[in-house]
N, C-alpha and C positions, 0 to 999 in steps of 0.2 A: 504494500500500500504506500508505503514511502517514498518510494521512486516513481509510483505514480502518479503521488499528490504533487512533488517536487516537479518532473517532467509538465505535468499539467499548468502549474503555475509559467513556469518558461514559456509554455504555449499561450499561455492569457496575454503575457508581455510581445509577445511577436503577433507581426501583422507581415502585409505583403508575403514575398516568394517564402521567407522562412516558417510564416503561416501554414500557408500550403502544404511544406516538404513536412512540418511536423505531423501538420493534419493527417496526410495521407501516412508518414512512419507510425504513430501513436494509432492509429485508426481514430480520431477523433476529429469533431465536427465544430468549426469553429461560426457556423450560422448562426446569425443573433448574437453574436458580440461569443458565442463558445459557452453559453449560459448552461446550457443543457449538461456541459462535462461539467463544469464549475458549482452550479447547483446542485448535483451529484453528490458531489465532494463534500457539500457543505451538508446535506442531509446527512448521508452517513458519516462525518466527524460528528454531526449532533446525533447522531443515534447510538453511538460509541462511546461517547463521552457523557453518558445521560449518571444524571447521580442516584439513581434507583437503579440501576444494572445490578443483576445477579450475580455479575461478574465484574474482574481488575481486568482492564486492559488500558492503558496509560497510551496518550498517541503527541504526538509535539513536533510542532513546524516552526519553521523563524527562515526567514532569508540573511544573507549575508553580503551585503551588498558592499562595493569599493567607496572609499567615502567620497571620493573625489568623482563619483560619478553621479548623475542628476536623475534618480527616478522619478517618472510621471508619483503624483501624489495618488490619483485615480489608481495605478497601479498597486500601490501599496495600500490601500484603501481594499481595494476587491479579493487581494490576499490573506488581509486581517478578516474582512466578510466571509468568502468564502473555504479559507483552508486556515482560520485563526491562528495566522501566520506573521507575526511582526517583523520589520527590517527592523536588520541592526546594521550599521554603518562602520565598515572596519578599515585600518589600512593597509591593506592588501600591498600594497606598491612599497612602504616603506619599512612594513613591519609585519613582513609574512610569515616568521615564525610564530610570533606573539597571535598574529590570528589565528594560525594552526590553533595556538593552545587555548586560544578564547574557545574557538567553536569545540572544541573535542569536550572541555572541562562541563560546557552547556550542555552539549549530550550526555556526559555520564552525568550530571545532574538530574536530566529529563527522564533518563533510563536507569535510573539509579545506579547508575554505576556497570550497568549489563551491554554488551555489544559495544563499546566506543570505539569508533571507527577510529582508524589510522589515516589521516586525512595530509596529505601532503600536497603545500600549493607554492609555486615556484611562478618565473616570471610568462611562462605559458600560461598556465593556470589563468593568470591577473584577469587577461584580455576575455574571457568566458560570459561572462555578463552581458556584453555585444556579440549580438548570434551574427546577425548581418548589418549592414549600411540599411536595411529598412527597420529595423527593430522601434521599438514605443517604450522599454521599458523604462 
């Protein structure tokens, strides 16, 4: 679900040709602004995350965006709505370790400490945030 919710969000932030390419790799439909994946998303985090469940299942989104880069507010907006997903604004370009260790220490926080990913971001990495020259994010 993770990599869905994550990929999904990426696709909300692209328009024109990288729309499309995603649209059609994801199998998803970006008609009507992509509501229909997004809406999706947003019912089952809230069905997941209902405080009467029978059950634990813990789920947590955040984006991680370069600070020096300018997201649509709309963007981070439909993120928080739809996959209760906040930006956090890191510096990626000047202090790539220290954000390794911001995001990793976040997820074992979120996951209490279970699966923290090994997350290694180098000066490739940086540039990931711009899918294409047509991108909205």
């Amino acid at each position: 679900m993770s990599i869905s919710s994550a990929l999904s969000m990426v696709f909300m932030g692209a328009k024109g040709n990288t729309a499309a390419q995603m649209a059609q790799t994801l199998s998803l439909s970006k008609s009507s602004g992509g509501g229909d994946v997004h809406q999706g998303f947003q019912s089952l985090l809230t069905e997941i995350n209902r405080t009467d469940a029978r059950y634990l299942l813990r789920t947590a989104n955040r984006l991680f965006g370069e600070k020096s880069y300018d997201f649509l507010s709309s963007f981070k907006d439909s993120c928080r709505k739809f996959y209760q997903a906040e930006m956090e604004e890191l510096d990626f370009i000047n202090a790539t370790e220290e954000s390794r260790e911001h995001i990793n220490t976040w997820v074992a926080e979120k996951t209490e400490g279970e699966n923290t990913p090994l997350l290694y971001l180098n000066s490739s990495l940086v540039g990931l945030t711009v899918l294409s020259q047509d991108h909205q994010m």
